[in-house]
N, C-alpha and C positions, 0 to 999 in steps of 0.2 A: 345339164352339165354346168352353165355358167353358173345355176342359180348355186348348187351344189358347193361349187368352186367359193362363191359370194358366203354363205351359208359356213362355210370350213373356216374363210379369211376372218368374220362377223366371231366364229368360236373361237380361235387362236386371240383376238384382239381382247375379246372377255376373260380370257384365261390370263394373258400376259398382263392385263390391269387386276386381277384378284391377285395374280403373284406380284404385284410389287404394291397393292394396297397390304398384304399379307406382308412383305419384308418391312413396308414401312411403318407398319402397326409393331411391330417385331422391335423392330429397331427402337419403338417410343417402350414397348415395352421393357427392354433391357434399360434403356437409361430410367427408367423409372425406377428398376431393381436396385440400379449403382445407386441414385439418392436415395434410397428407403435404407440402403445397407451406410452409406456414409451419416445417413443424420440418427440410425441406431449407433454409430461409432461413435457421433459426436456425445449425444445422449448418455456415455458410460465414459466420456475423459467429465462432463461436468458434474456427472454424479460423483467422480475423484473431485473433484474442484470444489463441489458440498459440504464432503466427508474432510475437508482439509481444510473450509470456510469453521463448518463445526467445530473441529480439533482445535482452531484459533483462538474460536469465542471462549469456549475453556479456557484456554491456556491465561490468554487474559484476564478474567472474570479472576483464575487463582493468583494472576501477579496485584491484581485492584486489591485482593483480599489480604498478602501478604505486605502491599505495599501501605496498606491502612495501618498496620501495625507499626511501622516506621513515622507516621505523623507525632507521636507526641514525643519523638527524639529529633526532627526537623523542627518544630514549635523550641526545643529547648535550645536546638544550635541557633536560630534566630536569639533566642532572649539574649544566649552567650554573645551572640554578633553585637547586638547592641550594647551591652554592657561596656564590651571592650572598645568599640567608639567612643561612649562615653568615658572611660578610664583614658582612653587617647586625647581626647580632649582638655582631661581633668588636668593631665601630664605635660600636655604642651603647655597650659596657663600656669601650672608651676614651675616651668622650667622658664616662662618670661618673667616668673617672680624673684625668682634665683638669678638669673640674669641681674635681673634690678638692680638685688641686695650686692650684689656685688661690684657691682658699678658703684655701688654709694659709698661701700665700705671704702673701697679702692682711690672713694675720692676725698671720705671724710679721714681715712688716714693715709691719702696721697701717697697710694701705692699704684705703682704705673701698671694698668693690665695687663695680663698676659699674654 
């Protein structure tokens, strides 16, 4: 009877450790499910991320193509820039030669400046 007794206690303690090697295999199992479903989730926002990485390189690649057509009107507005520097320059040395002529006049016929 004791062994019996011993025998019953021996099968309940094998049973009560398969049931909780069984929850706890359970339990790895389920959280394995959440990471296999969240990095499928992740998996389709960067394949948006791709599709929108792509859509960009286009979209640039067309402003490279349309903004090349604009270089030989940027090339002309420089030459303009320069030109007009130089006409600014041209204009300030005339305007200290007029200056000059005036001062001389002013003084070779002793008219008091203005």
């Amino acid at each position: 009877m004791e062994q019996d007794h011993l025998a019953e206690s021996l099968n309940d303690l094998l049973t009560n450790v398969s049931t909780m090697i069984r929850g706890e295999l359970q339990e790895t199992n389920n959280v394995l499910e959440l990471v296999e479903k969240m990095n499928t989730r992740v998996a389709e926002e960067y394949k948006g991320f791709g599709d929108v990485a792509s859509g960009l390189t286009i979209f640039v690649e067309q402003l490279k193509c349309k903004s090349g057509s604009f270089d030989e009107y940027v090339q002309q507005i420089d030459t303009i820039e320069q030109q007009v520097t130089e006409f600014e320059a041209v204009i300030s040395m005339l305007d200290k030669y007029v200056s000059l002529l005036e001062s001389k006049v002013h003084s070779a016929y002793q008219i008091p400046p203005p």
